[in-house]
N, C-alpha and C positions, 0 to 999 in steps of 0.2 A: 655841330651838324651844319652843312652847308644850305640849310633852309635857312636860317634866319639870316647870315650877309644876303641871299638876294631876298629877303622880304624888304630888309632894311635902303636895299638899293630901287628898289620897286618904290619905297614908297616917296623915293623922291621924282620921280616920274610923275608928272599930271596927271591926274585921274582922264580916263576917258574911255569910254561905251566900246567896246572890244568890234564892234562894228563899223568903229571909225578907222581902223587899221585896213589898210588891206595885207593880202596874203605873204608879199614880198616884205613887208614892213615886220609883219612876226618873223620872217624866216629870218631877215638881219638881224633881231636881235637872237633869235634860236641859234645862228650860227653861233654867237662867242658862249651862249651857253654851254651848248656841246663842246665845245671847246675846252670850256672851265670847267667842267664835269669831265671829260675825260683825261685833264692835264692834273685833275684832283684826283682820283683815279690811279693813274701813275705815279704819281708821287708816293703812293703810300708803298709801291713796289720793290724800294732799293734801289733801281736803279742809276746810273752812273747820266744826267743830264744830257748829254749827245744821246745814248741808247731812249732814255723818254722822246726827246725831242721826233727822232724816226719813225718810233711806235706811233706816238700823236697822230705824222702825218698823215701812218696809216689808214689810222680810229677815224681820220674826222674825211677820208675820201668819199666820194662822191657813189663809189661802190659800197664802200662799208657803210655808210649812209644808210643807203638804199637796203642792204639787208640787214641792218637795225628797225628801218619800219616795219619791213616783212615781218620778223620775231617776234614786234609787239600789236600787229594790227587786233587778233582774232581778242588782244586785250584792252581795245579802245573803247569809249564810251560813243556814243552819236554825236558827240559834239567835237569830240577831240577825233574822232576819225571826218567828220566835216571840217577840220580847222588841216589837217593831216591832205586828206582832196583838194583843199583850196590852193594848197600849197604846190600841189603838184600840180596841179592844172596851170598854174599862174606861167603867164608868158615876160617872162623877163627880158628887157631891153641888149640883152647879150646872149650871146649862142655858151652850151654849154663849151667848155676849158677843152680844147685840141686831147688830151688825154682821159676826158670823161666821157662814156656812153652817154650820148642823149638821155637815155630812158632812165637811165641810173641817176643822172642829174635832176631831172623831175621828179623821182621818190627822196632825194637830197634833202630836195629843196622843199618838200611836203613834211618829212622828219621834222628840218627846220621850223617851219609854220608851226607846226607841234607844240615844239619846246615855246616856241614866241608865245602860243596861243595861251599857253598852260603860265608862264610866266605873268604874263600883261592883267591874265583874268585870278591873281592870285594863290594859283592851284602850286605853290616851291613845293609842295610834301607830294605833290604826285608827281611832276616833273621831274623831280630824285628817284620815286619808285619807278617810273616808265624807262629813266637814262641808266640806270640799275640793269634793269629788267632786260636793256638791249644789248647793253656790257654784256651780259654774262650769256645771254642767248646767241648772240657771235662771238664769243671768245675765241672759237676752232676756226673762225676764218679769219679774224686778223693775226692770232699766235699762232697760224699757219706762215703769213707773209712773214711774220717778225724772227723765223728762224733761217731765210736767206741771207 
């Protein structure tokens, strides 16, 4: 199960008070998260590596991002929908990617804070059920894109 590599990698990480982090500091690590959960994800699919590699890019946009949070907001706790706002509110030292909505890049980047928040504060068996949970809830918009 892919809970215990990241407990194991967690636990080599300094302990420290989820409040010393700020919001961009979980989304960097949420990014390769999602990454690693979606490229795990893939792999179990068959496919031929250039075909994953494309879907990936799809999975991990800025769009698909953003309707991954929507899927699972109405399923968040106060804490992880607060670590979820943090993230999107937080003003990053770079304008969103010439190809990404603005708006879309701030629920990205909230997604992200998510995953960081759920990682940093121990929670790998929710982080799998929430990144699950968005999988499968967007499936019809990125295996929409992945049949062009």
């Amino acid at each position: 199960m892919l809970t215990e590599p990241l407990d194991a990698m967690r636990a080599a990480c300094p302990p420290r008070d989820i409040r010393e982090y700020n919001p961009l500091q979980m989304a960097y690590i949420g990014d390769t998260l999602h990454d690693l959960c979606v490229r795990s994800f893939l792999l179990s699919g068959g496919m031929a590596v250039g075909g994953m590699h494309r879907q990936a890019v799809r999975m991990v946009s800025a769009g698909a991002q953003a309707r991954m949070l929507e899927a699972i907001e109405p399923e968040l706790t106060g804490e992880e929908a607060d670590a979820a706002r943090r993230g999107r509110n937080a003003q990053a030292k770079h304008a969103a990617p010439r190809n990404a909505d603005p708006a879309d890049y701030a629920r990205a980047t909230g997604l992200e804070a998510l995953w960081g928040y759920l990682y940093l504060t121990g929670q790998t068996q929710r982080l799998v059920e929430l990144e699950q949970m968005a999988l499968s809830r967007t499936e019809d918009i990125w295996q929409k894109r992945s049949s062009r």
